[in-house]
C-alpha positions as CSV (number, residue, x, y, z in Angstrom):
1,X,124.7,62.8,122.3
2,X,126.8,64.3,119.3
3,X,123.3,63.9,117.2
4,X,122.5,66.9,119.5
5,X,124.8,69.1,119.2
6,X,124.1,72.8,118.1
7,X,120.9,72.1,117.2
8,X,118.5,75.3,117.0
9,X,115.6,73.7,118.2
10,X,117.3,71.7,121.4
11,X,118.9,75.1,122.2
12,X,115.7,76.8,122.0
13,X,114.5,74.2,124.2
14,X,117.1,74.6,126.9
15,X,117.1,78.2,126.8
16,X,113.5,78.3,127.9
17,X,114.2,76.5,131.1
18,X,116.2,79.3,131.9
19,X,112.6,81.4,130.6
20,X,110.6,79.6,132.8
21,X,112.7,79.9,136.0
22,X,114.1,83.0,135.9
23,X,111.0,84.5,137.1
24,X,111.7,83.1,140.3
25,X,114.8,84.6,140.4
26,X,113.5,88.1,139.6
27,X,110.4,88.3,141.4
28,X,111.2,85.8,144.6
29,X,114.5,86.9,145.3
30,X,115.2,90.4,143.5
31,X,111.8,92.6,143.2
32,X,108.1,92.2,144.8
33,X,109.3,89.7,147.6
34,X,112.4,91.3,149.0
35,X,110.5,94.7,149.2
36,X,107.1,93.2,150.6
37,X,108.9,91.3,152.9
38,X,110.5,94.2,154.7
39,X,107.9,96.3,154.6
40,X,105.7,93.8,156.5
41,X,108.6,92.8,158.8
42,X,109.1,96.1,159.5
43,X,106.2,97.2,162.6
44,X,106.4,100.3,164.9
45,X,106.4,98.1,167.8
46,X,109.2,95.9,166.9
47,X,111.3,98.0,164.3
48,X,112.9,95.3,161.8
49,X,112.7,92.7,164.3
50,X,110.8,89.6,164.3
51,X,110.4,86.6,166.1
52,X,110.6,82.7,164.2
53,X,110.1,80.0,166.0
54,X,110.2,82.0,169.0
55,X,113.7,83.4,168.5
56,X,114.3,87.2,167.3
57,X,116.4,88.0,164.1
58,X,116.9,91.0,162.1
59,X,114.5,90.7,159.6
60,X,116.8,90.7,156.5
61,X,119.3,88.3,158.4
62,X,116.6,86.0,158.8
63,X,116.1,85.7,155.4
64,X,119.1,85.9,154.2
65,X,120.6,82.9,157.0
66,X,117.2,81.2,155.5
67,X,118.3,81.7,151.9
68,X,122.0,80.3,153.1
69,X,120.3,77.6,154.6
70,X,118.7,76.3,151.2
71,X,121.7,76.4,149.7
72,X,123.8,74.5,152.3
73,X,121.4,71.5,151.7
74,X,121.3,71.9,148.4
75,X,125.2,71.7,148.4
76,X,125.4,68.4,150.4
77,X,122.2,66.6,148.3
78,X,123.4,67.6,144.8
79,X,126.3,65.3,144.3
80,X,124.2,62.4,145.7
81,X,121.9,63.7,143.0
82,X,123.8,64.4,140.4
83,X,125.4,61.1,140.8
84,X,121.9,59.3,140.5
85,X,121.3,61.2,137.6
86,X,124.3,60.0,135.7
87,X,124.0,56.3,136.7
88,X,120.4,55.7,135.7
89,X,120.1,58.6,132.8
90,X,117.1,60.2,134.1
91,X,118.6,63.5,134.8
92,X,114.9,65.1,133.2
93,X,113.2,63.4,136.1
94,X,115.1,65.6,138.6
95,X,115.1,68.9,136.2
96,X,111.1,67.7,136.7
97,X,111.1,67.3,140.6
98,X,112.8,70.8,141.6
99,X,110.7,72.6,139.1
100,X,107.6,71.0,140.8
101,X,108.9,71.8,144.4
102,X,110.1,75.1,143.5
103,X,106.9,75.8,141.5
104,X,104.7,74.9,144.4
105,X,106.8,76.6,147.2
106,X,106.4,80.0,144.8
107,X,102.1,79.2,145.2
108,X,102.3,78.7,148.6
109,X,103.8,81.9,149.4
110,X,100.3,83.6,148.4
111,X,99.8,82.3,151.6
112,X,102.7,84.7,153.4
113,X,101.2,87.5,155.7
114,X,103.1,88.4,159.0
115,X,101.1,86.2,161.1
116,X,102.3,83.0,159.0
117,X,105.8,84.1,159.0
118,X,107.2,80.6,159.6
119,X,105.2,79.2,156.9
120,X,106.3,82.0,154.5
121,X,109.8,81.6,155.5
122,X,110.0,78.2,154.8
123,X,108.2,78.3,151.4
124,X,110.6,80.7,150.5
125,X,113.3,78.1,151.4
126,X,111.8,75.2,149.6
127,X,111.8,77.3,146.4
128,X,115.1,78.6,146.5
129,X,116.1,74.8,146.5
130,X,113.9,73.8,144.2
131,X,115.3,76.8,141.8
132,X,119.0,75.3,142.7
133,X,118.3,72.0,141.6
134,X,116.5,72.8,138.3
135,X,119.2,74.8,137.2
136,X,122.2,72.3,138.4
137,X,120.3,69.8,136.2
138,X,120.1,72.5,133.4
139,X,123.5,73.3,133.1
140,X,124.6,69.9,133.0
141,X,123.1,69.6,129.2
142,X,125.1,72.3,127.9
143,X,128.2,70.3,127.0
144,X,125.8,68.1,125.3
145,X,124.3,70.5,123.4
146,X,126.5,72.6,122.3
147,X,129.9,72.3,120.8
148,X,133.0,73.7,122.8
149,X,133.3,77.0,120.5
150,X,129.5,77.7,120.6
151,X,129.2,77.2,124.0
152,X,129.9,81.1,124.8
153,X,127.3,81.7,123.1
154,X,124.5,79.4,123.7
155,X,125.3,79.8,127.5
156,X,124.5,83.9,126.5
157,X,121.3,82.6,125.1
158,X,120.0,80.9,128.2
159,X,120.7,83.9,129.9
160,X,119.1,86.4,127.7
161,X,115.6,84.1,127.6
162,X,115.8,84.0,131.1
163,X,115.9,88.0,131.6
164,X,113.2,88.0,128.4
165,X,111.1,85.7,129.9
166,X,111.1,87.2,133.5
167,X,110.7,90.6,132.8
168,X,107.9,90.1,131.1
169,X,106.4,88.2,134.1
170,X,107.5,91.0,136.0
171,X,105.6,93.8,134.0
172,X,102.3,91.6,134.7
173,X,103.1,91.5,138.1
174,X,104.1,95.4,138.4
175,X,100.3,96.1,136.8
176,X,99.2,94.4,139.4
177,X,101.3,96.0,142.5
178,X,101.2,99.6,140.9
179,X,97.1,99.5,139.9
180,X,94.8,97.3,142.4
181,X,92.6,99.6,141.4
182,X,92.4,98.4,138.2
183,X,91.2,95.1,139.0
184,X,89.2,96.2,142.3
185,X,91.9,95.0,144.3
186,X,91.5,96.4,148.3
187,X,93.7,94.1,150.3
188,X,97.3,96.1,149.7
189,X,98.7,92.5,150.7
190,X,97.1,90.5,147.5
191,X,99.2,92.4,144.4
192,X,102.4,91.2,146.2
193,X,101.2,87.5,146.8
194,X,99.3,86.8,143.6
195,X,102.5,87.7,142.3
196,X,103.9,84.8,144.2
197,X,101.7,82.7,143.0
198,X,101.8,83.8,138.9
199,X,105.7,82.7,139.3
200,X,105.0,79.2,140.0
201,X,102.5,78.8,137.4
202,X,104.8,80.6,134.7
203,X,107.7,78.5,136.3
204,X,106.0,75.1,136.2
205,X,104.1,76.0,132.7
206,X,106.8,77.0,130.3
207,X,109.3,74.6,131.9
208,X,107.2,72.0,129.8
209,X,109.0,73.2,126.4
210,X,112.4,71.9,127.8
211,X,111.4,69.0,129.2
212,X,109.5,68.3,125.8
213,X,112.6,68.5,123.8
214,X,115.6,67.8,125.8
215,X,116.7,64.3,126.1
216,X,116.7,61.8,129.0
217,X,120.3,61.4,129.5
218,X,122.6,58.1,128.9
219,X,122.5,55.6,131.8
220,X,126.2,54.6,133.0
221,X,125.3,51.4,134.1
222,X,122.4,48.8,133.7
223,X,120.7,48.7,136.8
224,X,121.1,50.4,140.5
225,X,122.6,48.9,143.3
226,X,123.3,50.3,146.8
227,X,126.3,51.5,146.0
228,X,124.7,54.6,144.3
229,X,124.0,56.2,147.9
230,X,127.2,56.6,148.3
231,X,128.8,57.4,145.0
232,X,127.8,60.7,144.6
233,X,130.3,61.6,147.0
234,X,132.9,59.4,145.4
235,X,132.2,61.0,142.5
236,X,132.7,64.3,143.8
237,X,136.1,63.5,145.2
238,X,136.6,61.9,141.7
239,X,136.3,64.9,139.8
240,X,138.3,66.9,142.7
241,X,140.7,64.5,142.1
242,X,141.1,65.1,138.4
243,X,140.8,68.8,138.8
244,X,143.6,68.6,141.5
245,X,146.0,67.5,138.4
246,X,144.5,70.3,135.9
247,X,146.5,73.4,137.6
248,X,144.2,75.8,135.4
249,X,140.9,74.3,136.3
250,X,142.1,74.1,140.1
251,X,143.0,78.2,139.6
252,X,140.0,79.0,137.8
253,X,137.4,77.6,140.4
254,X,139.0,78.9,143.5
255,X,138.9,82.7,141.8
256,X,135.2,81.4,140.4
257,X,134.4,80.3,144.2
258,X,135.9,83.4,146.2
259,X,133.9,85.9,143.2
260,X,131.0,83.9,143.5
261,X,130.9,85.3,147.3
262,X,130.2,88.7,146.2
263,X,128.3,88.4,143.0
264,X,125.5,85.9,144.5
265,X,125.3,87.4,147.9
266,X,124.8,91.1,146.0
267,X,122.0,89.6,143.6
268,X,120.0,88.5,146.4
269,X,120.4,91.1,148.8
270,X,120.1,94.0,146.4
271,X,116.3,95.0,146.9
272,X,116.0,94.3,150.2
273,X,119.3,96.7,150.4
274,X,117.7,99.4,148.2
275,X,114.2,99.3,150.7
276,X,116.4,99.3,154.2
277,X,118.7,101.7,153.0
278,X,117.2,104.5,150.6
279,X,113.2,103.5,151.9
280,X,112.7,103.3,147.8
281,X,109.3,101.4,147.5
282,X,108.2,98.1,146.1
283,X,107.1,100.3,142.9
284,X,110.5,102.0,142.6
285,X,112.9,98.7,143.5
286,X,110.6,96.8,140.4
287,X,111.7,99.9,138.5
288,X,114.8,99.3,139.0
289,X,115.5,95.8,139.1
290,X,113.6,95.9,135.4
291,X,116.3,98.3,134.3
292,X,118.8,95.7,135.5
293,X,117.1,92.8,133.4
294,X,117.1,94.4,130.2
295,X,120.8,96.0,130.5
296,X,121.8,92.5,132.1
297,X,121.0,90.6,128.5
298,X,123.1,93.3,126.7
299,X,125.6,92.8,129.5
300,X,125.6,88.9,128.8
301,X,126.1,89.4,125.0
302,X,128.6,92.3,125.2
303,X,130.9,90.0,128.0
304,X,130.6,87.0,125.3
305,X,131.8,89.1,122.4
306,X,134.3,90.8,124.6
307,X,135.5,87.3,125.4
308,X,135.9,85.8,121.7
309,X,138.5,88.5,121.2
310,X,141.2,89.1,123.9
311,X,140.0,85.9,126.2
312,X,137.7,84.8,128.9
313,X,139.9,85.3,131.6
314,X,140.8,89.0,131.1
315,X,136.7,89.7,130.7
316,X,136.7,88.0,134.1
317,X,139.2,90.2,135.5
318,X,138.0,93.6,133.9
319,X,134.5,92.7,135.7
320,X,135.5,91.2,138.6
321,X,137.3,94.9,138.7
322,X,133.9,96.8,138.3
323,X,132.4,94.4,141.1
324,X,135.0,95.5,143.7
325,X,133.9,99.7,143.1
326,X,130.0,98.4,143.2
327,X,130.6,97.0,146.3
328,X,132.4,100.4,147.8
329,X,130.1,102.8,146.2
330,X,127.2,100.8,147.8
331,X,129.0,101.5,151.2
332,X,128.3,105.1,150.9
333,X,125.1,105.2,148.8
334,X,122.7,108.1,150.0
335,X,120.5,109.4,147.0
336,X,118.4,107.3,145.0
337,X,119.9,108.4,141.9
338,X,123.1,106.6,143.1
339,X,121.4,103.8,143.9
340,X,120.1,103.5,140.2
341,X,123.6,104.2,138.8
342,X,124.9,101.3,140.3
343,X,121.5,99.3,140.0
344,X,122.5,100.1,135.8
345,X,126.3,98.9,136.6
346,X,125.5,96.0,138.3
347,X,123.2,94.7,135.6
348,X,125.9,95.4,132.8
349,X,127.9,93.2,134.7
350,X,125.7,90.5,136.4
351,X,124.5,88.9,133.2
352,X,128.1,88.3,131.8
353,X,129.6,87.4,135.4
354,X,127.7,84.3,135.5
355,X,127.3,83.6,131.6
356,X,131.2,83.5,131.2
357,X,132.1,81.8,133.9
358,X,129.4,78.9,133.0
359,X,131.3,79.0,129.7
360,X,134.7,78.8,131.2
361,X,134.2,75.9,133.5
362,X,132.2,73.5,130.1
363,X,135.6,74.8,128.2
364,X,138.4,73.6,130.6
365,X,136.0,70.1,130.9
366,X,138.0,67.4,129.4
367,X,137.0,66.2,125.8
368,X,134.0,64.0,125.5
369,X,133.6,63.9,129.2
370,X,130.4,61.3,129.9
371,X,129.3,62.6,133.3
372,X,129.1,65.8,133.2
373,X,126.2,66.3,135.9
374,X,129.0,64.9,138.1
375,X,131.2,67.7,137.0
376,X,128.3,70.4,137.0
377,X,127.5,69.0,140.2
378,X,131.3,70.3,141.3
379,X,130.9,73.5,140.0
380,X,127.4,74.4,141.5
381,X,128.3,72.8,145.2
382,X,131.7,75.4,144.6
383,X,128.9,78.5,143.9
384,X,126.5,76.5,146.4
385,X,129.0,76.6,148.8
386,X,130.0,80.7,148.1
387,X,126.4,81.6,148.6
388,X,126.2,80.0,151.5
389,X,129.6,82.1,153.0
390,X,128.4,85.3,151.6
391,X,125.0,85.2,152.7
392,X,125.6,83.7,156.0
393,X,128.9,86.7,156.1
394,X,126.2,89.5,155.1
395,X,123.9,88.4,157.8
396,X,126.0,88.3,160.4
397,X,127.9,91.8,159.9
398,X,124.6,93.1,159.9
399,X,123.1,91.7,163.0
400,X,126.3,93.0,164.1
401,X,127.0,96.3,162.7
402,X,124.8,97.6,159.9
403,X,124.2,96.5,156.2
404,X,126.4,98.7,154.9
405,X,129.1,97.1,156.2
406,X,128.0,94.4,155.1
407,X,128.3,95.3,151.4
408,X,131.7,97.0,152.3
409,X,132.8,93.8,153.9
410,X,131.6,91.5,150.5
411,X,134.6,93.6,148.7
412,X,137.1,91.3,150.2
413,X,136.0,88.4,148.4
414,X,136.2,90.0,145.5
415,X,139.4,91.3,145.9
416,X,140.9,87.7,146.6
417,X,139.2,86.8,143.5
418,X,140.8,88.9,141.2
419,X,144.3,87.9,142.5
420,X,143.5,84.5,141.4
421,X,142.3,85.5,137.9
422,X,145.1,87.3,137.4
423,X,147.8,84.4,138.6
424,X,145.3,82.1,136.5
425,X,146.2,84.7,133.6
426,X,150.0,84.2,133.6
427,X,149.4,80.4,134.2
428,X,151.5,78.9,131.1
429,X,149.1,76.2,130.8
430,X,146.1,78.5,130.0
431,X,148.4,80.6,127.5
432,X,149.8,77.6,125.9
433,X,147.3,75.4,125.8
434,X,143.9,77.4,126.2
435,X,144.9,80.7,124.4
436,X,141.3,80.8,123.4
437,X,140.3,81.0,126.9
């Protein structure tokens, strides 16, 4: 794959996955659906309760314990997946599969009224793992596409399409849900849910450019046997075996792992937050969340410059910092102007939270490592796996006490995390052999 390498055009082409999916991302799980979700959830008869499958949740638990549901079987298919992937070199095929699923789940929600909450409830599922697997796949290619001191930045690039790309889904969509009129639109339902359906088409559509130009992958063997069920999981305990003799690596994904908690769980709960909270508005959370997007490429730019100069690791810590006060300040938010401070803070910080840390991980990879999907595969079942926790955590204070606690309560996580960074900062290896992360 060196043939590859840092070139502008295969860059391109991988950074516009990241285009193509990211409106998921924004409009699924940030903007339009979180807000028309709760506001249809929410009934004077029933308050924000509602009844799947003929048991009652919390509304926002239930999606949120959906949400942590996608991910948990997304945790335990992805290293049989992965694993596939690197023993018959068709890794494309899967990058292909999820973004079809995921695509396809995001139509079907046009579908989603209150009387079809099930339905909705599991299209919403079914994208979320067809998102998880697209991206899995994604990331896999970036230690074969870019060198290891351009990988900062090309990682920053992916990001910044993908907050390009989806805000400008997002604008069409906010025509849409601020003037029906416009387009003699009377169902108050339809904005919301053609919405749905404009991300998979965006999502499936542009996802065509990568899939164009990035290559297959390299087969590790000549044909399958049965042995490949199984080896996913031996590869996963491979790789945790090698990381379990690289004392950085080891230190850097348990801080990555126990962050991961807070920073995931906040991005998806954020709007529906914002609407339980503050009563803000579908129009005003798209607002805001579009605020977020653009200061969030800046933010993924500013945290890769930051990081070419005094380190990786300190970045990490100095944000993982700024998390920990997001998550009190949310705790007692009660104007919407300090909703949108924080809304501008977050943003800063989410983009270059999840660059760098991408970045990190491809850097402490050993040298010409072959399988990397195996070893991406590790690092999204360690975020899989943190989602999971902090969504399953948020939903359950919440059912139990209130959803500010439940942000209060994601502070914890964060705080472990930082101790780690910081004991991963005075780790002689990293200063002695990765000063340059």
């Amino acid at each position: 794959m060196q043939d590859i390498k840092n070139n502008k055009r295969t860059i391109r082409g991988w950074a516009m996955f990241d285009w193509a999916n990211s409106a998921y991302n924004l409009v699924i799980t940030s903007t339009i659906f979180p807000a028309y979700y709760t506001i249809i959830t929410t009934t004077s008869e029933h308050g924000d309760k509602v009844s799947f499958f003929g048991r009652t949740f919390v509304n926002t638990a239930l999606s949120n314990y959906a949400l942590s549901a996608a991910y948990l079987v997304m945790a335990l298919l992805l290293p049989l997946l992965s694993s596939t992937a690197d023993f018959r070199g068709n890794k494309k095929v899967f990058m292909k599969l999820f973004t079809y699923v995921g695509g396809l789940a995001c139509i079907g929600l046009f579908f989603f009224k209150l009387e079809t909450l099930e339905i909705g409830i599991i299209c919403f599922a079914v994208a979320a793992m067809g998102y998880i697997g697209g991206v899995m796949f994604s990331n896999s290619y970036l230690p074969e596409i870019a060198s290891q001191d351009q990988q900062d930045r090309v990682s920053a690039q992916g990001f910044a399409y993908g907050y390009i790309g989806s805000v400008l889904l997002q604008i069409i969509c906010f025509v849409f849900v601020l003037k029906p009129e416009w387009f003699g639109i009377t169902d108050a339902s339809f904005p919301a849910r053609l919405s749905f359906l404009l991300v998979g088409v965006w999502w499936i559509l542009f996802a065509q450019i990568p899939f164009k130009v990035l290559p297959a992958g390299s087969p590790n063997k000549e044909k399958i046997n049965r042995q490949v069920i199984h080896s996913g999981y031996q590869e996963l305990a491979k790789v945790w075996r090698q990381v379990n003799t690289m004392k950085v690596m080891k230190r850097f994904l348990l801080a990555f792992f126990l962050y991961s908690v807070g920073v995931q769980t906040i991005m998806l709960v954020a709007a529906s937050f914002g609407e339980k909270v503050l009563h803000l508005g579908t129009s005003r959370l798209i607002a805001t969340i579009l605020i977020i997007q653009l200061v969030a490429i800046a933010g993924a730019y500013l945290m890769s410059s930051l990081a070419r100069r005094i380190g990786n690791v300190k970045v990490l810590i100095m944000v993982v910092v700024v998390w920990i006060g997001v998550c009190v300040a949310a705790y007692g938010i009660s104007t919407e102007n300090q909703f949108y401070i924080i809304a501008a803070l977050v943003g800063l910080i989410m983009g270059g939270i999840q660059s760098l840390s991408r970045s990190t991980y491809s850097k402490f990879l050993p040298e010409n490592t072959p399988d990397t999907a195996s070893f991406f595969s590790f690092y999204d079942v360690t975020e899989k796996l943190a989602i999971v926790l902090g969504l399953a955590a948020f939903a359950f204070i919440e059912e139990h006490s209130n959803i500010r606690n439940s942000a209060l309560g994601l502070s914890v996580f964060f705080v472990l995390g930082l101790i780690v960074l910081i004991v991963l900062l005075f780790t002689r290896e990293n200063r002695v052999n990765n000063s340059e992360v």
